[in-house]
TORDONU-652930 format. One record per atom (N, C-alpha, C, O): residue in three letters; x, y, z. Coordinates in steps of 0.001 Angstrom, whole numbers, plus 500000, padded with zeros to 6 digits. Each point is the difference from the previous one (the first is absolute). Last residue first. Layout:
! TORDONU-652930
['ALA', [X, Y, Z]]
...
END
This chain:
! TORDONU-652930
['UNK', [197281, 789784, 125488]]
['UNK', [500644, 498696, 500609]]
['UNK', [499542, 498988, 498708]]
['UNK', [500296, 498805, 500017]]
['UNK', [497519, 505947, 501019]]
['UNK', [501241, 499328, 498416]]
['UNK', [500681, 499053, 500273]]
['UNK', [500821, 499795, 499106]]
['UNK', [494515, 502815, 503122]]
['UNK', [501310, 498800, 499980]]
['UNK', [500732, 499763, 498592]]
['UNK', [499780, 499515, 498890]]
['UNK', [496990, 505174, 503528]]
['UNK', [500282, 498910, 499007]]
['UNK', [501259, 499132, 500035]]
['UNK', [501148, 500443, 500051]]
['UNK', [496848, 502375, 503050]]
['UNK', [498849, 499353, 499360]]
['UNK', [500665, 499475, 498624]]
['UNK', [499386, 499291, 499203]]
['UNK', [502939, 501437, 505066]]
['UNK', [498716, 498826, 500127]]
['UNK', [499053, 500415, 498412]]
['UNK', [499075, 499270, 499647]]
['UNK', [504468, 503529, 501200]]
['UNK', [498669, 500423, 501207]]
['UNK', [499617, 498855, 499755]]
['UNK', [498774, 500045, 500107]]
['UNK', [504447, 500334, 497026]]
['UNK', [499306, 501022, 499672]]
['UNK', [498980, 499722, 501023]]
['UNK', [498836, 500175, 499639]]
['UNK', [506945, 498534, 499678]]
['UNK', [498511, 499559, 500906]]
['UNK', [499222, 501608, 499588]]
['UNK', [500484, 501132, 500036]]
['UNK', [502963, 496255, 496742]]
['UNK', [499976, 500729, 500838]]
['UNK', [498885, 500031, 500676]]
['UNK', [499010, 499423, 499551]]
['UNK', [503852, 497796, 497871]]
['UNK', [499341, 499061, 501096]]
['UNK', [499444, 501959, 500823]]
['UNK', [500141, 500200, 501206]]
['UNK', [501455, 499701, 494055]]
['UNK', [500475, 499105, 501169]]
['UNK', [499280, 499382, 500656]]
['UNK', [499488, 498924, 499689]]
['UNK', [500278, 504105, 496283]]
['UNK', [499179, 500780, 501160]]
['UNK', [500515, 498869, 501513]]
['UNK', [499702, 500243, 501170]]
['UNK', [502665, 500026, 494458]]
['UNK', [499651, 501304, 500796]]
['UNK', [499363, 499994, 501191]]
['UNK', [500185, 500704, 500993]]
['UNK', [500059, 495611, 496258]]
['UNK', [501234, 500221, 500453]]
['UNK', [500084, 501009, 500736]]
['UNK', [500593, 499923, 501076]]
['UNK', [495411, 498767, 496677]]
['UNK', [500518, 499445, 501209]]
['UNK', [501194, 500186, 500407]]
['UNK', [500165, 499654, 501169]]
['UNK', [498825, 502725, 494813]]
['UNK', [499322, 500192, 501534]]
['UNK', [500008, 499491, 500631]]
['UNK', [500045, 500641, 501050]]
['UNK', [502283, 497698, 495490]]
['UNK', [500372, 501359, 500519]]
['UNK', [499373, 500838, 501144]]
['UNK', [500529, 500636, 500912]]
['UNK', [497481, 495319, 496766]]
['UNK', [501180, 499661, 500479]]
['UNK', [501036, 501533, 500895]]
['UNK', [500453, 500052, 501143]]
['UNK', [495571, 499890, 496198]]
['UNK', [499603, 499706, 500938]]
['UNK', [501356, 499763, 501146]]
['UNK', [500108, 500325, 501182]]
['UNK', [500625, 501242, 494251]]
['UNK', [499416, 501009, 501126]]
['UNK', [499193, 498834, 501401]]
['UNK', [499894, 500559, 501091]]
['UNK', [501777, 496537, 495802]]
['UNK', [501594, 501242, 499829]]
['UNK', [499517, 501040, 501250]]
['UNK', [500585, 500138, 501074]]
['UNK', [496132, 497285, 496579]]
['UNK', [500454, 499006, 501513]]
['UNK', [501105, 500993, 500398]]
['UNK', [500058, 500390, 501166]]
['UNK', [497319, 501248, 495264]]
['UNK', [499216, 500074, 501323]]
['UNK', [501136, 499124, 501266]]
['UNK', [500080, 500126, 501222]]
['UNK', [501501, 500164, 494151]]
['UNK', [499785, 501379, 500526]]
['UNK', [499273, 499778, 501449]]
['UNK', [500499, 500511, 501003]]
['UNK', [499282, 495324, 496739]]
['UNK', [501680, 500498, 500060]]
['UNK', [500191, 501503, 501115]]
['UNK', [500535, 500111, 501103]]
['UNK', [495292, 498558, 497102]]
['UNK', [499904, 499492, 500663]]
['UNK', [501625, 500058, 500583]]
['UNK', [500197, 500309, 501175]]
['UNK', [498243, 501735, 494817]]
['UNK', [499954, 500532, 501233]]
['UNK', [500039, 499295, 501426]]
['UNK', [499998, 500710, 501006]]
['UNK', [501496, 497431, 494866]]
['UNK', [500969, 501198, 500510]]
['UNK', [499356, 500665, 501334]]
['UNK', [500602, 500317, 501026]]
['UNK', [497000, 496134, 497113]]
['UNK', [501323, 499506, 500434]]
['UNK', [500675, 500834, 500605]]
['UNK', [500505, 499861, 501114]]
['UNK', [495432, 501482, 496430]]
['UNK', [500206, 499621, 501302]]
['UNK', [500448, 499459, 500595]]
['UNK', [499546, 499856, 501134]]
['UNK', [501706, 501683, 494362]]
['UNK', [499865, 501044, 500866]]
['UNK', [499552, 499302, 501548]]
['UNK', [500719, 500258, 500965]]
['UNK', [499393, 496341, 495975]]
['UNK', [501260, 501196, 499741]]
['UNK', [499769, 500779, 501519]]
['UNK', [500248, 499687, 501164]]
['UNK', [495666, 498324, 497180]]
['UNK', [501124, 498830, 500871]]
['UNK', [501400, 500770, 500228]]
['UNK', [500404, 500055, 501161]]
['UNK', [497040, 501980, 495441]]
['UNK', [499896, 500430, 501269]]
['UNK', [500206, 498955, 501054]]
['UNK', [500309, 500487, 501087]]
['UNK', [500785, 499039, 494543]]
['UNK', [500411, 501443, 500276]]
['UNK', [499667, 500149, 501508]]
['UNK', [500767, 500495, 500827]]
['UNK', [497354, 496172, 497340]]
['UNK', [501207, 499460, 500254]]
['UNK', [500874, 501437, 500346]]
['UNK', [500895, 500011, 500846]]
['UNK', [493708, 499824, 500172]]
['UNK', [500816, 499788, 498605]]
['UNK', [501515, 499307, 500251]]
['UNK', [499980, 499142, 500882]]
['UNK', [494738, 500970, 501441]]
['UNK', [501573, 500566, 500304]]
['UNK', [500415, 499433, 499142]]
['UNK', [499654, 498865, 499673]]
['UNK', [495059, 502371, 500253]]
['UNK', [501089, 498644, 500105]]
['UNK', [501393, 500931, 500459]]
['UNK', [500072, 501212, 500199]]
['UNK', [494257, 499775, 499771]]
['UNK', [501362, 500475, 500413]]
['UNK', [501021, 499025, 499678]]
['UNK', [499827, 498983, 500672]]
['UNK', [494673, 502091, 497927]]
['UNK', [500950, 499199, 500220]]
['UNK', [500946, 500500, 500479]]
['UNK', [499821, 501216, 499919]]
['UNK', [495169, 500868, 499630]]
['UNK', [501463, 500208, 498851]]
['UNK', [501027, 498744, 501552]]
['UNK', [499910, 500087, 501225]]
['UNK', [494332, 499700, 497306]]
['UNK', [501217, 499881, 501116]]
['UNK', [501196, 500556, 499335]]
['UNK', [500196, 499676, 498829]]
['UNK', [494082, 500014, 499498]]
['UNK', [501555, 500143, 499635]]
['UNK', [500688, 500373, 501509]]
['UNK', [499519, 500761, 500840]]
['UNK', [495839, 496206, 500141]]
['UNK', [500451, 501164, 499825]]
['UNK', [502274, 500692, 499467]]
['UNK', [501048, 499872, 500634]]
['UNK', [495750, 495501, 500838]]
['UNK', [500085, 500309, 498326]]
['UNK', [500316, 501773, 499702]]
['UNK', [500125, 500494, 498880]]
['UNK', [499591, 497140, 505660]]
['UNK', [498586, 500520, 499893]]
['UNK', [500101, 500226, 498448]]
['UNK', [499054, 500590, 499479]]
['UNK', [505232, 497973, 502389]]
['UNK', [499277, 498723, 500398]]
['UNK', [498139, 500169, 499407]]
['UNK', [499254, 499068, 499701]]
['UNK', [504661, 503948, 497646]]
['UNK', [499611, 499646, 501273]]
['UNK', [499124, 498781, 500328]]
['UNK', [499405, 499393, 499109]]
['UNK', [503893, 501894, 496404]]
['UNK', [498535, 500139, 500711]]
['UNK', [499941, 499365, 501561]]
['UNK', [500433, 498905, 500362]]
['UNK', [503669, 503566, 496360]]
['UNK', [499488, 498901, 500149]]
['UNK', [498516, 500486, 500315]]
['UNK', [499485, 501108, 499855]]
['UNK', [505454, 501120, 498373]]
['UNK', [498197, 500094, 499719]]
['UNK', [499803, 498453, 500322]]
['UNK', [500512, 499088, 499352]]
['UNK', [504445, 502857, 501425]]
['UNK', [498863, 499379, 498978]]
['UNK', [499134, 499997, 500901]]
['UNK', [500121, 499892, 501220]]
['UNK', [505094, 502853, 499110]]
['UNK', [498852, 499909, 500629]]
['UNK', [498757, 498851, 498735]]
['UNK', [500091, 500211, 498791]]
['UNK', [505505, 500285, 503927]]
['UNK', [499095, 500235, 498641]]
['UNK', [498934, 499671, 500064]]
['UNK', [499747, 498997, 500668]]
['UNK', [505074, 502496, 501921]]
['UNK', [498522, 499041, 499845]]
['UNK', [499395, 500258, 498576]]
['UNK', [500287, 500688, 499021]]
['UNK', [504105, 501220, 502193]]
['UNK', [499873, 499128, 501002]]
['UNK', [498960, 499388, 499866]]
['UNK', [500094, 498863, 500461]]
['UNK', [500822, 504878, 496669]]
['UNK', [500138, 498647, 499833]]
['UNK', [500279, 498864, 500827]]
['UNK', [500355, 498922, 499524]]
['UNK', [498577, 506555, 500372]]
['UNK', [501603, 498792, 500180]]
['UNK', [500091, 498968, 499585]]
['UNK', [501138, 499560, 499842]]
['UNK', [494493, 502203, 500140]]
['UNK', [500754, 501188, 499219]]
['UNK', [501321, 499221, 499736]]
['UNK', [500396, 499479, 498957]]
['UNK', [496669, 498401, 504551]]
['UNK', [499520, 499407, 498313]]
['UNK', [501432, 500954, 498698]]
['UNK', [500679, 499523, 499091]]
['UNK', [498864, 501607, 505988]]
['UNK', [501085, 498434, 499934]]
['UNK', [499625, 499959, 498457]]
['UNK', [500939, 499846, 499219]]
['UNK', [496681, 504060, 501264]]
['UNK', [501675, 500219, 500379]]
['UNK', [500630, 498674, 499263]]
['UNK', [500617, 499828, 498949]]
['UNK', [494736, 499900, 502516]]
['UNK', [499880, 500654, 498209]]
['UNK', [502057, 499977, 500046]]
['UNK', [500668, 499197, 499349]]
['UNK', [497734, 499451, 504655]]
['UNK', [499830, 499040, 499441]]
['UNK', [500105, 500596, 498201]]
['UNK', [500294, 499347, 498998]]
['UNK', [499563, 503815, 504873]]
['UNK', [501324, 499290, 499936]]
['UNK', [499802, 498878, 498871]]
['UNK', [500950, 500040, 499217]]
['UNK', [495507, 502370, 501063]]
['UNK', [501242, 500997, 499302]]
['UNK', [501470, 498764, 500004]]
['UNK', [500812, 499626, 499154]]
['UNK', [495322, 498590, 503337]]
['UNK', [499902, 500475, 498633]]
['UNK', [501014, 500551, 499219]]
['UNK', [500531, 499419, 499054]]
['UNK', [499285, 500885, 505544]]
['UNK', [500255, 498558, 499470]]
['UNK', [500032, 499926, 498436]]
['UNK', [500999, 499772, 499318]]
['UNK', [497463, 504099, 503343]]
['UNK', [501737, 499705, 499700]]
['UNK', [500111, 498750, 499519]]
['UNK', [500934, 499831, 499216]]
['UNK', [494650, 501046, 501420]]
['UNK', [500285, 501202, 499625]]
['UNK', [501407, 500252, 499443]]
['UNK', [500336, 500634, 499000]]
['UNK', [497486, 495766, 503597]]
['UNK', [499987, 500186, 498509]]
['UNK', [500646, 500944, 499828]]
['UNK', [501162, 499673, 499760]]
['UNK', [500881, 499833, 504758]]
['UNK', [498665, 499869, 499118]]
['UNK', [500012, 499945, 498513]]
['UNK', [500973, 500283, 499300]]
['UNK', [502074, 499065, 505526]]
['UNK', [500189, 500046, 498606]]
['UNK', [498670, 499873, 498883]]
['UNK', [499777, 499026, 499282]]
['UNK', [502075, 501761, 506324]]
['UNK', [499312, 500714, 499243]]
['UNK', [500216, 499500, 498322]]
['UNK', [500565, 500901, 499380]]
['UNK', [500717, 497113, 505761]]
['UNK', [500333, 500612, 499083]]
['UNK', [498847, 500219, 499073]]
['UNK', [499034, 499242, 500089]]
['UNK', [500288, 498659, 503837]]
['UNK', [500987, 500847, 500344]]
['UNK', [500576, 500463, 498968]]
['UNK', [500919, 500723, 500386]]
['UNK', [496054, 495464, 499034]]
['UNK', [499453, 501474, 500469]]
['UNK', [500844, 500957, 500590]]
['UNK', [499356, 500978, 500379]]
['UNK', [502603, 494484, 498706]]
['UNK', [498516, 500235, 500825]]
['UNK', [499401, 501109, 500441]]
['UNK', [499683, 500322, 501145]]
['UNK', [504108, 497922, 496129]]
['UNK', [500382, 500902, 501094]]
['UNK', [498638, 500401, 500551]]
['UNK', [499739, 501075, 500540]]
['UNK', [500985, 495339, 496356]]
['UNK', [501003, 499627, 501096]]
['UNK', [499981, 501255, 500851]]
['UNK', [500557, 499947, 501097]]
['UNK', [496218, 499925, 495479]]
['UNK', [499980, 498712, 501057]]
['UNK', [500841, 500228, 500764]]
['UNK', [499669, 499981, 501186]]
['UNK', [499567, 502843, 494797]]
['UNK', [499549, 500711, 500876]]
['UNK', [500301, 498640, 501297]]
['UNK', [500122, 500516, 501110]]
['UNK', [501102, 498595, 494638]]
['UNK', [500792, 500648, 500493]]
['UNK', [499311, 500851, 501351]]
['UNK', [500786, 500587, 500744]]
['UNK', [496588, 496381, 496708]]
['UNK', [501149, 499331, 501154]]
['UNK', [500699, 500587, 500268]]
['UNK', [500561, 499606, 501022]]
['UNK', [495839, 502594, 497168]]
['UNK', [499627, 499360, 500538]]
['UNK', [501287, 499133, 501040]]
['UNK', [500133, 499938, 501222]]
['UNK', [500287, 502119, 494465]]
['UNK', [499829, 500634, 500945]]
['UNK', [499853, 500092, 501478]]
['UNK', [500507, 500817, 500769]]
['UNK', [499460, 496115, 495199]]
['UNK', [501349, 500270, 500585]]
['UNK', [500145, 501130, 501358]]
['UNK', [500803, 500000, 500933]]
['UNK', [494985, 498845, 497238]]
['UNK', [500389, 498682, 500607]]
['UNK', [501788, 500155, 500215]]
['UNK', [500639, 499382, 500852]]
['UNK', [496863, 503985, 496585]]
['UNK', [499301, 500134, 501213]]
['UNK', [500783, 498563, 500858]]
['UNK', [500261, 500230, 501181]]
['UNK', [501684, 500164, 494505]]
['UNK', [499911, 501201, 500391]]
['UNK', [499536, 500020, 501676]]
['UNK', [500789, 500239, 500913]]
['UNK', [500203, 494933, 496855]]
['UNK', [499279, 501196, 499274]]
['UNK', [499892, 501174, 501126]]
['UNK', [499536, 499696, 501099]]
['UNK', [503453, 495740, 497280]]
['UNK', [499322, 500726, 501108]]
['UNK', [499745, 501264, 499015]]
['UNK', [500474, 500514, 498987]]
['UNK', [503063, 494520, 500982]]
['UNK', [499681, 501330, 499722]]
['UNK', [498315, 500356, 500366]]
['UNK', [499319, 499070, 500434]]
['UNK', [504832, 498440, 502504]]
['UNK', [498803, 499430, 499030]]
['UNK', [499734, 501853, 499398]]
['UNK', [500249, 501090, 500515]]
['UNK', [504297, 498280, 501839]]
['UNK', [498898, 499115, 500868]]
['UNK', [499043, 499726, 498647]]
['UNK', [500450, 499152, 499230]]
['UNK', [501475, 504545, 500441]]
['UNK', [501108, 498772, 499699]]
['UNK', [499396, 498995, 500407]]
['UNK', [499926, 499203, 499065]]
['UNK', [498363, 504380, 501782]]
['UNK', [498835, 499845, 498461]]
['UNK', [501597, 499121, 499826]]
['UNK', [500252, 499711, 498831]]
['UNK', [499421, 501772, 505334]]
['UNK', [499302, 500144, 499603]]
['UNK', [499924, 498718, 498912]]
['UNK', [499515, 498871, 500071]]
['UNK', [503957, 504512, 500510]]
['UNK', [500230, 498026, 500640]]
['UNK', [498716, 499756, 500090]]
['UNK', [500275, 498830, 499734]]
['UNK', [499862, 505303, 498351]]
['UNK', [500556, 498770, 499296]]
['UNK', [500405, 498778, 500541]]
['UNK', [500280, 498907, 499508]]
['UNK', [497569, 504416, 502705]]
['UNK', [499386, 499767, 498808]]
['UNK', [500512, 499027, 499449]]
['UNK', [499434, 498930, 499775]]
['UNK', [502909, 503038, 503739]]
['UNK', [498877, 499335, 500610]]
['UNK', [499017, 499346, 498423]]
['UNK', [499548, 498856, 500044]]
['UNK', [504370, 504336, 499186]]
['UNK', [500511, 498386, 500482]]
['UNK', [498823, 499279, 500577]]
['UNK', [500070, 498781, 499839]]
['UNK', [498341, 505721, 499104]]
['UNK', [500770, 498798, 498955]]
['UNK', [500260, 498859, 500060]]
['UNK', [499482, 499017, 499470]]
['UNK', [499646, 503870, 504288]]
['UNK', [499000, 499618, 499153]]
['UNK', [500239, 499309, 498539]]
['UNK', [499464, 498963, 499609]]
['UNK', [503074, 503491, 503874]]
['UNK', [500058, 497803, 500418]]
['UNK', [498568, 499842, 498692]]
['UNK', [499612, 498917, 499561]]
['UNK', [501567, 506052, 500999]]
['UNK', [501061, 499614, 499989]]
['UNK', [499866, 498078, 499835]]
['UNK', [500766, 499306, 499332]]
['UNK', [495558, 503995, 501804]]
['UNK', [500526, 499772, 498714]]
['UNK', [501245, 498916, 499950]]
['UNK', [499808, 498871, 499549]]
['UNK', [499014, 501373, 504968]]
['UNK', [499128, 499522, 499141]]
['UNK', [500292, 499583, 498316]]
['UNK', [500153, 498920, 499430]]
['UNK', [501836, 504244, 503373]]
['UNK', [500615, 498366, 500312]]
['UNK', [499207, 499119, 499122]]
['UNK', [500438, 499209, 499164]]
['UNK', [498197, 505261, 500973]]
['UNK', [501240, 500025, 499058]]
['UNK', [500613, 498855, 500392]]
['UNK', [500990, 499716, 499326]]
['UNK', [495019, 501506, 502899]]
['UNK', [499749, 499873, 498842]]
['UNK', [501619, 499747, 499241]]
['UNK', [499958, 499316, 498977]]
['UNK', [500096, 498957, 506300]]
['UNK', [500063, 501308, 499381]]
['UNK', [499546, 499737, 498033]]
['UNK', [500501, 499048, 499401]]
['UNK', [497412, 498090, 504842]]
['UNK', [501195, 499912, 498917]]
['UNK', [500189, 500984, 499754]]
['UNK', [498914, 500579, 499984]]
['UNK', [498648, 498873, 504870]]
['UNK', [499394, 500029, 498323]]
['UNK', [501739, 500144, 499679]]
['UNK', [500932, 500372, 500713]]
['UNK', [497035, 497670, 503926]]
['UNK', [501083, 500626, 499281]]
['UNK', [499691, 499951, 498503]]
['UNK', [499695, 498997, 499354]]
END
C-alpha cells in the first residue's frame, strides 16, 4: 500500500519538526528518519525535502548553520526555534483532533480482514 503524494505533503512538517525537537540535524539525516516509520511506502525526496526545509527556515520554525561533517566536508545544520516548538504543538493538536475524528467515523467498520482498527 503506497501513501497518497498529498498525505505525504501534508505530515511532512510536523514529521520535520518533531525530528529536529529531538536533536538538531542536517538535511540528508532528517530525510533519512522521516523516510523510517513508513518504510518505503511513501515518497519524500530531496527534491521536496529541500524546498520544505528552505519553507520551515522562511517561517521561522528552524534555522539553519554551517558545520563540518565527520569527512571535514561544509554541512548546513537544522535546529528548531521557539517559533517552531509553537507550530509543532499546534500541529500535533491538529493531527490528534483529525486522528480522533477518523476513528470516530470509521468505528469498528469491517474492511475484509485487511485492515484492523480494534
Amino acid at each position: 500500500m503506497d501513501i497518497p503524494k498529498d498525505l505525504v505533503a501534508a505530515s511532512a512538517a510536523p514529521m520535520v519538526l518533531s525530528i529536529l525537537a529531538e536533536s538538531d540535524s542536517y538535511g540528508y539525516a532528517i530525510l533519512g528518519r522521516v523516510r523510517e516509520p513508513v518504510r518505503g511506502r511513501a515518497r519524500l525526496d530531496g527534491g521536496a525535502a529541500l524546498p520544505l526545509l528552505h519553507r520551515l527556515e522562511r517561517q521561522g520554525h528552524i534555522e539553519a548553520t554551517w558545520g563540518s561533517s565527520e569527512t571535514g566536508r561544509r554541512r548546513k545544520y537544522y535546529a528548531l526555534t521557539g517559533e517552531g516548538r509553537e507550530a509543532l504543538a499546534t500541529h500535533v493538536s491538529q493531527w490528534r483532533t483529525v486522528a480522533a475524528a477518523l476513528e470516530s467515523a470509521w468505528g469498528r467498520m469491517d474492511f475484509g480482514g485487511q485492515v484492523s482498527l480494534a
